[in-house]
N, CA, C and O atoms as a Tinker XYZ file with bonds, in Angstrom:
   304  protein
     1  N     -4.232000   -5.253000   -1.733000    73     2
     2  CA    -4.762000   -4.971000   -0.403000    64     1     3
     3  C     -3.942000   -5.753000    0.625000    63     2     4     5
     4  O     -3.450000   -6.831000    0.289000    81     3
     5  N     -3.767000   -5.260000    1.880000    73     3     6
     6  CA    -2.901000   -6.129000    3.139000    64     5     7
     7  C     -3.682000   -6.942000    3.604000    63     6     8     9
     8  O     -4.903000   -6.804000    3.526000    81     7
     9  N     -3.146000   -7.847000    4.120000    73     7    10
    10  CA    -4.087000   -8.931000    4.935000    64     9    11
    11  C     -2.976000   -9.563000    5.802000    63    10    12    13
    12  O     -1.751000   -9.619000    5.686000    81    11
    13  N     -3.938000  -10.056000    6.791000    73    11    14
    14  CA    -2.687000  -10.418000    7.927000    64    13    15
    15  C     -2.649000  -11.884000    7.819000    63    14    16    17
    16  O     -1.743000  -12.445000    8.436000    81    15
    17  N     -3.503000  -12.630000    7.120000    73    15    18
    18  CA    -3.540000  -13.558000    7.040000    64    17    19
    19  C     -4.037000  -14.076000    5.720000    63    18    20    21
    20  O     -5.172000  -13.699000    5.429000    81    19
    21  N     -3.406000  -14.893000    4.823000    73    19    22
    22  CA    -4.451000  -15.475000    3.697000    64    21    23
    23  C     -4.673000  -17.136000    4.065000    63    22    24    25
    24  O     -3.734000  -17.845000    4.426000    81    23
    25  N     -5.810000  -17.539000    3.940000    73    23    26
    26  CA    -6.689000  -18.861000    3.875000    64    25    27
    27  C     -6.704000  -19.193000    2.283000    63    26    28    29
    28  O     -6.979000  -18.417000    1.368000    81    27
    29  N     -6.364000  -20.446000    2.215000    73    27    30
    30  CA    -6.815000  -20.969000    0.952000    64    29    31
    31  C     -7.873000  -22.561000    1.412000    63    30    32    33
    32  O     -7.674000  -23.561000    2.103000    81    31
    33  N     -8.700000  -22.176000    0.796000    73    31    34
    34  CA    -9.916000  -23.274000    0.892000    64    33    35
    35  C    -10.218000  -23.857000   -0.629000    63    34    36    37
    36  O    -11.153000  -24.657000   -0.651000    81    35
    37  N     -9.691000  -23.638000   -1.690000    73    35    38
    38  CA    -9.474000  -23.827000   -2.844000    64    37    39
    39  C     -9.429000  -24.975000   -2.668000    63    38    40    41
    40  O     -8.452000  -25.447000   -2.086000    81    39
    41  N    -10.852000  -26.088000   -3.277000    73    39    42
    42  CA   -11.249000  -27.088000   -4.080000    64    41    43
    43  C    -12.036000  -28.016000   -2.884000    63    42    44    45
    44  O    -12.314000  -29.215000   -2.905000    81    43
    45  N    -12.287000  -26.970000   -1.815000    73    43    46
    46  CA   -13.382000  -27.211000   -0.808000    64    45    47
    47  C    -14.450000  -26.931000   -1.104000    63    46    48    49
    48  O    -14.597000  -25.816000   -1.605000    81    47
    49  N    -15.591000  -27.765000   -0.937000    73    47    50
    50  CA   -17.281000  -27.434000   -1.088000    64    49    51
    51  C    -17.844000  -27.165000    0.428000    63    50    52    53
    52  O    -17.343000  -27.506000    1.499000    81    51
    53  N    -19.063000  -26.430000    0.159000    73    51    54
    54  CA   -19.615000  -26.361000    1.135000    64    53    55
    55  C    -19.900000  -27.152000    2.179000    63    54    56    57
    56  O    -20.089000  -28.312000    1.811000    81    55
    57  N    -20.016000  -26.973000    3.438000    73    55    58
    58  CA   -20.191000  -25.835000    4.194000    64    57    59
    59  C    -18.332000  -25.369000    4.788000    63    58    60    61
    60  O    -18.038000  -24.560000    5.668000    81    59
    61  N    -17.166000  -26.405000    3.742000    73    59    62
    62  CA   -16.133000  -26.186000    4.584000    64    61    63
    63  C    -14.956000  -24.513000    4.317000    63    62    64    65
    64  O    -13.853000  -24.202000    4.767000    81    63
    65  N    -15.883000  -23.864000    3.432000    73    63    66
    66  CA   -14.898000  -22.727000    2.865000    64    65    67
    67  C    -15.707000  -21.828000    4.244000    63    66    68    69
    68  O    -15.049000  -20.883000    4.679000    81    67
    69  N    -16.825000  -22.050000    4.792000    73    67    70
    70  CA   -17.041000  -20.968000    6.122000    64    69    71
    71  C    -16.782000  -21.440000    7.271000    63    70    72    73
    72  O    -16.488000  -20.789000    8.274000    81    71
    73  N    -16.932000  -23.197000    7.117000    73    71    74
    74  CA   -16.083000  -23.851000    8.280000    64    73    75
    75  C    -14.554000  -22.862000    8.518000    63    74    76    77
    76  O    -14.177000  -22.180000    9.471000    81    75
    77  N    -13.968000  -23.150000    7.247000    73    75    78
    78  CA   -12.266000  -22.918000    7.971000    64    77    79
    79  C    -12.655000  -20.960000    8.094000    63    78    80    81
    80  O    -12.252000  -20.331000    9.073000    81    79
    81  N    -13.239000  -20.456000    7.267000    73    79    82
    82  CA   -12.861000  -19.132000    7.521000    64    81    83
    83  C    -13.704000  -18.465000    9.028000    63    82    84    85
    84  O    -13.540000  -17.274000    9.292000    81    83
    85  N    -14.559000  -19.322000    9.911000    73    83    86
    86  CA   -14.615000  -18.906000   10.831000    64    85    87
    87  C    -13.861000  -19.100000   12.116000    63    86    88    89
    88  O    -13.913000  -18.500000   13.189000    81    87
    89  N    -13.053000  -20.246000   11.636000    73    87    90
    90  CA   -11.497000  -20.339000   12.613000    64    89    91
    91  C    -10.799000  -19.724000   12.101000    63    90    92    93
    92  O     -9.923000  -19.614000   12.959000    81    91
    93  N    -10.427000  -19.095000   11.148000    73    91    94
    94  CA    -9.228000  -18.557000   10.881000    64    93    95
    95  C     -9.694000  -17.068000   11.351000    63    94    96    97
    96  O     -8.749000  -16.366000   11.710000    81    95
    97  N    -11.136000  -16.386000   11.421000    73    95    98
    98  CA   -11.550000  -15.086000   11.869000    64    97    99
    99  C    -11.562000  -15.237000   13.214000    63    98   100   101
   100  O    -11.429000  -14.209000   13.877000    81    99
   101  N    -11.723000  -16.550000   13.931000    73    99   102
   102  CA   -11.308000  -16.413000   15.222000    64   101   103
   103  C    -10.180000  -15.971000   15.983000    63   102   104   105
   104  O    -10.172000  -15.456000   17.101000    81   103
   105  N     -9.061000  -16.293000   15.085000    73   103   106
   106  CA    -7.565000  -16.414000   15.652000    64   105   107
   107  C     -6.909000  -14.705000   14.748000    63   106   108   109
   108  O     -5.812000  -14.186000   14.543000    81   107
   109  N     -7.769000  -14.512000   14.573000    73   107   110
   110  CA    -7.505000  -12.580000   13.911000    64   109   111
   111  C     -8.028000  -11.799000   15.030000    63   110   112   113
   112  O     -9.065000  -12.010000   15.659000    81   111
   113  N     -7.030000  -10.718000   15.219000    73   111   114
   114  CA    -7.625000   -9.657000   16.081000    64   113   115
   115  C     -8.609000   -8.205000   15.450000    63   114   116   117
   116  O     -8.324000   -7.563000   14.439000    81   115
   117  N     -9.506000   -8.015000   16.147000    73   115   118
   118  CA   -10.553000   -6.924000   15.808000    64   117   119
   119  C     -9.624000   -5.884000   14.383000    63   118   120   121
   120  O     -8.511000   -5.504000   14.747000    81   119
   121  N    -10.041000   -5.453000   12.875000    73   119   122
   122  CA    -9.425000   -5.084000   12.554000    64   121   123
   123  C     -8.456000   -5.117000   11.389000    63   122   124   125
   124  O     -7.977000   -4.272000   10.633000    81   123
   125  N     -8.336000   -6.729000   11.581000    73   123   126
   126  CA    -7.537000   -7.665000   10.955000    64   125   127
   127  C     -8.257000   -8.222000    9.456000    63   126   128   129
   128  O     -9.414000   -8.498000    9.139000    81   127
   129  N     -7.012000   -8.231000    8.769000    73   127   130
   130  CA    -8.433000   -8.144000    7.509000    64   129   131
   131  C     -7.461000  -10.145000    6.619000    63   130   132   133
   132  O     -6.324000  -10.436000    6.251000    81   131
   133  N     -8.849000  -10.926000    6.695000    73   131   134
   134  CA    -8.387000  -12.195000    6.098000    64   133   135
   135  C     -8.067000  -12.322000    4.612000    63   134   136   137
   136  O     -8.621000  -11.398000    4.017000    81   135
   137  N     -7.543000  -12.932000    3.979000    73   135   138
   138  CA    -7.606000  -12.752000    2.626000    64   137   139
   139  C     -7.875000  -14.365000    2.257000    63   138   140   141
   140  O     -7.043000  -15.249000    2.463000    81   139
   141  N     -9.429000  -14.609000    1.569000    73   139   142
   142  CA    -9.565000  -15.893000    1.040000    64   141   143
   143  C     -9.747000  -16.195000   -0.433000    63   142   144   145
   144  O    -10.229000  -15.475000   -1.308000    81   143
   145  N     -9.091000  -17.828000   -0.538000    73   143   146
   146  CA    -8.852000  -17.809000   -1.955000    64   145   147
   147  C     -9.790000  -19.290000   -2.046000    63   146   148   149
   148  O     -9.432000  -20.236000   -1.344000    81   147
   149  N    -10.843000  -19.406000   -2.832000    73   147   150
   150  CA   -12.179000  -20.201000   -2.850000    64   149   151
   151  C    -11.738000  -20.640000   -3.923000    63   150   152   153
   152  O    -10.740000  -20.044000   -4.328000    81   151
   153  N    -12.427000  -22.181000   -5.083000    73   151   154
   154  CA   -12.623000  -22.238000   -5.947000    64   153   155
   155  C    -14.415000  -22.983000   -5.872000    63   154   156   157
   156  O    -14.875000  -23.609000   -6.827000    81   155
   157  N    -14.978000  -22.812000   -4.940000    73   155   158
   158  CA   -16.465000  -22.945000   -4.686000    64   157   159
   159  C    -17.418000  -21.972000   -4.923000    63   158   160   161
   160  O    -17.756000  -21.243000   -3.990000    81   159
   161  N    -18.090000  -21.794000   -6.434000    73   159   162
   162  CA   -18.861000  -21.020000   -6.745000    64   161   163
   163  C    -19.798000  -20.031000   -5.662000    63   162   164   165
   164  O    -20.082000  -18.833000   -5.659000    81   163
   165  N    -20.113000  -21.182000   -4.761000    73   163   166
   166  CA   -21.455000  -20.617000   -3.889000    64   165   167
   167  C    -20.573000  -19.555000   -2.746000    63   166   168   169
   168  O    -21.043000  -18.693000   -2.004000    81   167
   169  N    -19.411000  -19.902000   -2.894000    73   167   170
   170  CA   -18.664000  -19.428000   -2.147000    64   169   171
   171  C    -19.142000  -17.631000   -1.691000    63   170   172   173
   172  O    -19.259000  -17.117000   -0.579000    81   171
   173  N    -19.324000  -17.064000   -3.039000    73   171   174
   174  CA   -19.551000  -15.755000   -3.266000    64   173   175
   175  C    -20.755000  -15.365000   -2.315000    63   174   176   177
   176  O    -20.793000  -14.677000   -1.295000    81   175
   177  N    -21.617000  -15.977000   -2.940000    73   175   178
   178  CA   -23.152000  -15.625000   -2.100000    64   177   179
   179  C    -22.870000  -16.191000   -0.261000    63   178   180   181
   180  O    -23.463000  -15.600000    0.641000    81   179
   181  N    -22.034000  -17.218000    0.002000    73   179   182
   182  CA   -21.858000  -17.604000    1.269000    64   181   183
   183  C    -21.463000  -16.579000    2.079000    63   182   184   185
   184  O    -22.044000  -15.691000    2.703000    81   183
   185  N    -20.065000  -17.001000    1.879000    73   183   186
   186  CA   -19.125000  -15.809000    2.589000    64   185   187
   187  C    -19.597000  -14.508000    3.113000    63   186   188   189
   188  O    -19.466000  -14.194000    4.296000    81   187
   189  N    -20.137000  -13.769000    2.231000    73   187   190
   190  CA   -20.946000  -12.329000    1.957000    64   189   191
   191  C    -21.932000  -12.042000    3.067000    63   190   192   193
   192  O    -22.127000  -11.025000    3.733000    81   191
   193  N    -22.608000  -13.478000    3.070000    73   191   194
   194  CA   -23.919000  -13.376000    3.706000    64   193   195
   195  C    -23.264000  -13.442000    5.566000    63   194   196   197
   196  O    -23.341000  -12.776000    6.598000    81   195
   197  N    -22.694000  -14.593000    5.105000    73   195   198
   198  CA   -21.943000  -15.433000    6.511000    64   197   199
   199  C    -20.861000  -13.745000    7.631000    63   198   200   201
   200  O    -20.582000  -13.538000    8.812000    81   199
   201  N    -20.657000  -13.060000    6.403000    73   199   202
   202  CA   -19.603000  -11.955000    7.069000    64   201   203
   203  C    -20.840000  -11.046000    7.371000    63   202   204   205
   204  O    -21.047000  -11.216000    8.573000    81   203
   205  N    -21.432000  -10.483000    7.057000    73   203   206
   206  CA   -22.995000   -9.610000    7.642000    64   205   207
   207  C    -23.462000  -10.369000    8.819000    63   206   208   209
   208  O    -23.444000   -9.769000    9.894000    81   207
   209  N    -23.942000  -11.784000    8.789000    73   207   210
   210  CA   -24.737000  -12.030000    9.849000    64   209   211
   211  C    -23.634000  -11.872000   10.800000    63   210   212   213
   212  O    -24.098000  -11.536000   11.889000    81   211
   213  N    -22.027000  -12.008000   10.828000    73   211   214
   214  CA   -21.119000  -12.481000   11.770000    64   213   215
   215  C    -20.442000  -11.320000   12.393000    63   214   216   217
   216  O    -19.602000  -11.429000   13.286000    81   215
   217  N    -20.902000  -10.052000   11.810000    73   215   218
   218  CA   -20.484000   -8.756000   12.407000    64   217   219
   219  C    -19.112000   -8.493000   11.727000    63   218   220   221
   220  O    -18.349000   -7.627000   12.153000    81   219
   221  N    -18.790000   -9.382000   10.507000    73   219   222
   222  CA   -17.510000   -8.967000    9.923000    64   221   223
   223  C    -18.054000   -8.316000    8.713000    63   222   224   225
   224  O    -19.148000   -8.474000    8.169000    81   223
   225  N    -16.404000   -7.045000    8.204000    73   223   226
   226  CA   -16.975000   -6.458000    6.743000    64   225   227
   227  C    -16.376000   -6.893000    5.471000    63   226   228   229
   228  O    -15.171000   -6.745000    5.267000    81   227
   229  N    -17.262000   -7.487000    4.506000    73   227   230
   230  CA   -16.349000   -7.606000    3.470000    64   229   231
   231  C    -15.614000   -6.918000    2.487000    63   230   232   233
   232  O    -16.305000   -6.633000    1.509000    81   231
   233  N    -14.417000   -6.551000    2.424000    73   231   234
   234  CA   -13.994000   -5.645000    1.647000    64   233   235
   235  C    -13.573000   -5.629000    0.291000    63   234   236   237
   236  O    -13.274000   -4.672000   -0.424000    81   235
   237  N    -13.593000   -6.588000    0.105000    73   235   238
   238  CA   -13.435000   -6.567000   -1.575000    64   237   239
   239  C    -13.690000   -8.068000   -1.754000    63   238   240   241
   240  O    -13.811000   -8.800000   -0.772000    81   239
   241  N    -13.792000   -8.649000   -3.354000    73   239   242
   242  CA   -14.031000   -9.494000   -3.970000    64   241   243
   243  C    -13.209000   -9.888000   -4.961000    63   242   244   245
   244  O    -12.248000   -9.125000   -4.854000    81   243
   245  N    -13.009000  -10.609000   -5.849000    73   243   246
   246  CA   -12.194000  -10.431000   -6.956000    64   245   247
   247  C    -12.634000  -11.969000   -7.646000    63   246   248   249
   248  O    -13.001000  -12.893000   -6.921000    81   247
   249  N    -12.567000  -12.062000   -8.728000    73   247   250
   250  CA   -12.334000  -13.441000   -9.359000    64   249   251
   251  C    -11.156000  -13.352000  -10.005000    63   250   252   253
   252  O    -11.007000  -12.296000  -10.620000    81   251
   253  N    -10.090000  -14.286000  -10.072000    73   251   254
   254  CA    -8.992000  -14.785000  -10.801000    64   253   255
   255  C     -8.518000  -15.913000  -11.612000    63   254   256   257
   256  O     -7.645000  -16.738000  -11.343000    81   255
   257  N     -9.296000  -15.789000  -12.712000    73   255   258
   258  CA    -9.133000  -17.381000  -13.460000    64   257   259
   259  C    -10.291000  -18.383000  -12.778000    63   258   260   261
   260  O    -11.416000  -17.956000  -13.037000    81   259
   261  N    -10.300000  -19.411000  -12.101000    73   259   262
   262  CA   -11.249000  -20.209000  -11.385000    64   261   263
   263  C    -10.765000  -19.561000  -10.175000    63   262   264   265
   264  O    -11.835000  -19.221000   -9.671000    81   263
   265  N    -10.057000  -19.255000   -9.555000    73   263   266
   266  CA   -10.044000  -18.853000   -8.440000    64   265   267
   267  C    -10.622000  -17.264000   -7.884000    63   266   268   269
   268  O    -10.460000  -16.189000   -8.462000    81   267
   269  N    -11.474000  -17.567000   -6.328000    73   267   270
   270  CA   -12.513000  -16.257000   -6.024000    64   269   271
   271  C    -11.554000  -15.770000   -4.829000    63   270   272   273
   272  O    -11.228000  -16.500000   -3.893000    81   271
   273  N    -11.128000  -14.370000   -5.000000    73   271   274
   274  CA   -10.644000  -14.266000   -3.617000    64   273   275
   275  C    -11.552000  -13.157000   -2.989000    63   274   276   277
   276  O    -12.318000  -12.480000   -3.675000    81   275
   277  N    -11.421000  -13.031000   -1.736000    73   275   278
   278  CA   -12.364000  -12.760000   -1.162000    64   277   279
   279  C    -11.088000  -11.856000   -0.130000    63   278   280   281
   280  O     -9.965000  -12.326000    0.054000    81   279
   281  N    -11.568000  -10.460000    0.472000    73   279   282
   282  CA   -10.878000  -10.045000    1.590000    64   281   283
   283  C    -11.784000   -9.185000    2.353000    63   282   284   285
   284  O    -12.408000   -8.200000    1.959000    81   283
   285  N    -11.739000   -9.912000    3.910000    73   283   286
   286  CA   -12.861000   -9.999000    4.705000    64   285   287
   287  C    -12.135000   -9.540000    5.964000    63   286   288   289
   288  O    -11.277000  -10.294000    6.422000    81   287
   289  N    -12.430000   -8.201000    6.665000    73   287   290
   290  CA   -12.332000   -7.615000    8.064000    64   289   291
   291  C    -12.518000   -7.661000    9.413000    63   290   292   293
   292  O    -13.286000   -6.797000    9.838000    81   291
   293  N    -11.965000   -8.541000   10.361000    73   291   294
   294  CA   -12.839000   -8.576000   11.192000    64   293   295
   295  C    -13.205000   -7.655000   11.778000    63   294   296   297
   296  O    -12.558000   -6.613000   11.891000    81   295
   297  N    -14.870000   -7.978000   12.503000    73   295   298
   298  CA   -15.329000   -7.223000   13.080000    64   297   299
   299  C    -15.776000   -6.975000   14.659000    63   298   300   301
   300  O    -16.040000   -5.868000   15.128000    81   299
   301  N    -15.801000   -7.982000   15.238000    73   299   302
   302  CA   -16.242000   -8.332000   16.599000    64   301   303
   303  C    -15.221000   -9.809000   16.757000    63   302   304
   304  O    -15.257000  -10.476000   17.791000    81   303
């Protein structure tokens, strides 16, 4: 999948894998799709929730070994 940007937050705990990915969705234009790479379990259920309440879409998921990547659209 394209992404205009990838974030790695890999071996960050909460709350800092939605800390950085809501600056990094700041500095994306409407459209723009992030690509994040987590190794924070909760990460999954976070993110997910955090991109619904935030008007962004999540578009795919993936796990890779310990690593979760995540690719997330902005939306507003």
């Amino acid at each position: 999948m394209e992404s205009t940007k990838i974030l790695n937050v890999k071996g960050l705990a909460c709350p800092m894998p939605i800390v950085k990915t809501k600056k990094a969705m700041n500095e994306l234009h409407l459209g723009d799709v992030l690509e994040i790479h987590a190794t924070d379990k909760g990460a999954k259920k976070d993110l997910t929730a955090w991109a619904k309440v935030s008007g962004h879409e999540m578009l795919k998921y993936e796990e890779d070994g310990e690593v979760l990547k995540f690719w997330m659209k902005k939306g507003n």
